[in-house]
N, C-alpha and C positions, 0 to 999 in steps of 0.2 A: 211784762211787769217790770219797773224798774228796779233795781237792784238795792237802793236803799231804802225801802220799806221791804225787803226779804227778812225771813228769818231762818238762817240755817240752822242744820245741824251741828255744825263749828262753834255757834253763840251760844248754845245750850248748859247750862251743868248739866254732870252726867256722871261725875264723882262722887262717890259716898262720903268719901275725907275730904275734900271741897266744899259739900254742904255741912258737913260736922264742922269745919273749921270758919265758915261763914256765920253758923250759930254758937259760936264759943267767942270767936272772937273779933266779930263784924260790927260794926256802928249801925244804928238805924233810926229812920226818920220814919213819922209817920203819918199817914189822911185818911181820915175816915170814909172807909171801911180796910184798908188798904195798910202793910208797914212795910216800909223798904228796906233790907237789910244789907250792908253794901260790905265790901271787904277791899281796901285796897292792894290789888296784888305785883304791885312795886313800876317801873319802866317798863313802857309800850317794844315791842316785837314786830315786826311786818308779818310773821308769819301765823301771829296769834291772833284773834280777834281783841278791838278796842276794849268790849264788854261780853262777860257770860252773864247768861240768863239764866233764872230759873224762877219755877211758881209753886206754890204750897199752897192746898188748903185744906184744913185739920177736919180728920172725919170727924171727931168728936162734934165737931159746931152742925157739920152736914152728912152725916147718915149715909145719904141716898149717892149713888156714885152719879147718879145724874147729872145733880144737882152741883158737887162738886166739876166733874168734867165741863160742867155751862161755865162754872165760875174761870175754869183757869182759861178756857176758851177766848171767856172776854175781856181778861188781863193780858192775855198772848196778843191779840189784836191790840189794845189801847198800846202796851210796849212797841209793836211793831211801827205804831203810826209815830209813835213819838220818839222813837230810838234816833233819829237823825240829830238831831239837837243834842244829845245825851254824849254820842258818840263825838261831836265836834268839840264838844267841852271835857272830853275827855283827852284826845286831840294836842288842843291848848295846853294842857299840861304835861301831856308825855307821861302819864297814868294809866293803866288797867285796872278795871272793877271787876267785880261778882258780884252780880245785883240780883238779890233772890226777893221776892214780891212775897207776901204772905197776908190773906185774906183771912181776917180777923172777924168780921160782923156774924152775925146770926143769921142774918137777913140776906136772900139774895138783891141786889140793887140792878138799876137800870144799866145802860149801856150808858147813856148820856151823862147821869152821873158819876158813873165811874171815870170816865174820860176825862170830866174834868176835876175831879181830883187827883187823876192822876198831872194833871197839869201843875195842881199846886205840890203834890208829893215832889217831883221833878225840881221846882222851884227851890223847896226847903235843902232836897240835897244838892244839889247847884251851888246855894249858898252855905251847906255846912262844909263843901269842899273847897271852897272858896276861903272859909274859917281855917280850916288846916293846912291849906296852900300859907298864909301869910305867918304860921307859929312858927 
């Protein structure tokens, strides 16, 4: 398998003050069903990863731990396929993120769907970071 659709253990959040600090004081864009909460964590490292990952999705909305484990399933996958592109324009700027994904809908949705919102989500923070790059 090639190595840039992998998804390590290294990518992952795994901090509990990492995520508290990603929800206090992280920016977020967002696509239906989907919001993406991002944190810039200042100049790139060789020995860090470009991007941390992580996924939420509120029992409250989904009950059933199934149903939640499907969801973060198939946001883990859509990140995976799409992280190449994320990670080169992160890259370009010599930025590290914390990108925490958080499923907001009621409803579980398709895979096809999701995928491609997450194409347009990707889009909006692409260019919200493209916004702060030039202030």
């Amino acid at each position: 398998m090639p190595r840039q659709f992998s998804l390590s253990a290294k990518e992952r959040i795994k901090s509990r003050t990492l995520m508290g600090e990603i929800f206090r004081s992280g920016s977020s864009v967002f696509a239906h069903p989907v919001k993406l909460i991002y944190l810039d964590l200042g100049s790139s490292t060789p020995d860090v990863p470009q991007l941390l990952f992580g996924v939420s999705v509120p029992k409250r909305l989904h009950p059933r731990a199934h149903s939640r484990n499907r969801i973060k399933r198939l946001i883990r996958e859509c990140y995976r396929l799409s992280k190449s592109s994320l990670i080169q324009a992160s890259k370009e700027k010599d930025r590290r993120y914390a990108l925490l994904y958080l499923y907001i809908a009621k409803e579980e949705v398709k895979y096809d769907k999701l995928y491609a919102q997450f194409d347009i989500l990707h889009d909006k923070w692409l260019s919200q970071i493209e916004k702060i790059d030039y202030l």
